[in-house]
N, C-alpha and C positions, 0 to 999 in steps of 0.2 A: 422443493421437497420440504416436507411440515418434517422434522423431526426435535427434540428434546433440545433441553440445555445439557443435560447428560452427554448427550448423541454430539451434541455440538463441541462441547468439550474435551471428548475424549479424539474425536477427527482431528480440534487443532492438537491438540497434544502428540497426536501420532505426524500429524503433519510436519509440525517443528522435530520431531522423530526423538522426543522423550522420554523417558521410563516415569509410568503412574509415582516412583519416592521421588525422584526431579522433580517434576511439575509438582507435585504435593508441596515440596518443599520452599521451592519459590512462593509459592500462595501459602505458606505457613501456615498447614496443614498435614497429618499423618496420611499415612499410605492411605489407610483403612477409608479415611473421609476421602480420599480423592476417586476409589473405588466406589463407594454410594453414591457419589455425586455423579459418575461417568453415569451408574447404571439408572439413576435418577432415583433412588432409594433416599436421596437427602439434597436440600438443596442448597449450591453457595448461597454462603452470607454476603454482604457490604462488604466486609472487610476482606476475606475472599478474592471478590473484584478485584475493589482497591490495589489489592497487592498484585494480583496481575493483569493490572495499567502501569504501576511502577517499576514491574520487573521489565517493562519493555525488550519484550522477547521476542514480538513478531504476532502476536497472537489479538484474532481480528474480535476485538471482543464485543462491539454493536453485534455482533453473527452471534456469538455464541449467545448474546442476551435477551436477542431482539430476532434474530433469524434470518435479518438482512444483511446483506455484506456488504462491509465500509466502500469495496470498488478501489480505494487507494493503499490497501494492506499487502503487505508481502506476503506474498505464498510460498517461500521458500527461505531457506536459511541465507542463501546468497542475495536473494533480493532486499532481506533485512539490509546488509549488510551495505549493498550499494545507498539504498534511502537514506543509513546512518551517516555515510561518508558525505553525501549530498547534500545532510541538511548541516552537517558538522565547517563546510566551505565560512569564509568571516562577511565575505561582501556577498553584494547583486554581481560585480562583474565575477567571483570567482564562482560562483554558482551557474551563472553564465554561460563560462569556458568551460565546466564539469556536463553542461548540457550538450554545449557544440560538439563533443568529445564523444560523447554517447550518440549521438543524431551520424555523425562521422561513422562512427562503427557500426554500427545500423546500415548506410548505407554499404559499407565497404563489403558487408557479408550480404547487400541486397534483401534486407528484411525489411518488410513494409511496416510504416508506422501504424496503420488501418487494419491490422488482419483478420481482424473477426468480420469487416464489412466488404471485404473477399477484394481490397485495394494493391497492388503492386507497387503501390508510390513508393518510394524510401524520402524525397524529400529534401527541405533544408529547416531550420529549425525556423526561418521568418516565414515558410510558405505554413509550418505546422504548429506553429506557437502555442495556439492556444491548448491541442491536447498533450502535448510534452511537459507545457508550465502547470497544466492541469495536474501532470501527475503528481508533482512534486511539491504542489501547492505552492504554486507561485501566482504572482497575479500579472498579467499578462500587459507587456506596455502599449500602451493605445498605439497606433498606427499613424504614421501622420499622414492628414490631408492632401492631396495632390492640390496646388491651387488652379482654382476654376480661372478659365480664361475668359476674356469677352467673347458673349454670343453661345459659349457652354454652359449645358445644364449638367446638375450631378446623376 
């Protein structure tokens, strides 16, 4: 769907489920301008933006600029929430066991890691690594080798 940066802005605003003086305010700006800008009567400036990249609110702002979605943004106030704790872990192993934990709960309630590609798998986080560590922007640890025996090919 082609619509505005207006359009786009005032969706995530409603989405993160704001009042136009809230989200004004975080982008330190008056009501009045966040009002023009919803209805595309003005456009954000840099600074604008800027401020809502650093009010890290949740709010997918490649979509509202650009009209693609980032694919790794929270769409919900809860899922912020979870990303913030996830990336907040100090190591690889605690972030880790914060994945196992979720892949765990996932299975326990039988919800497929694949659901949009109509999959039933629930999984274990080594069979699914790569779109789990995806999400979270992780980089995924190579796999080792099985060694080749004599007379085996790979």
């Amino acid at each position: 769907m082609n619509t505005s940066i207006g359009e786009r802005l005032k969706a995530e605003r409603e989405r993160l489920r704001l009042s136009q003086p809230a989200f004004a305010e975080i982008c330190g700006v008056k009501k009045n301008a966040q009002i023009k800008y919803e209805k595309g009567e003005r456009m954000p400036d840099l600074d604008y933006i800027q401020r809502l990249i650093e009010a890290d609110i949740g709010v997918d702002v490649l979509w509202v600029i650009s009209n693609v979605r980032a694919g790794n943004a929270a769409t919900t106030p809860t899922e912020l929430a979870y990303l913030r704790n996830c990336r907040a872990f100090p190591t690889q192993d605690a972030r880790m066991a914060g994945l196992n934990s979720l892949v765990a709960l996932r299975n326990a309630y039988g919800v497929p890691l694949y659901p949009d590609k109509g999959s039933t798998s629930t999984g274990t986080l080594d069979e699914n690594e790569e779109i789990v560590l995806d999400l979270l922007n992780f980089v995924p640890v190579e796999k080792q080798k099985k060694p080749i025996n004599k007379g085996e090919t790979e």
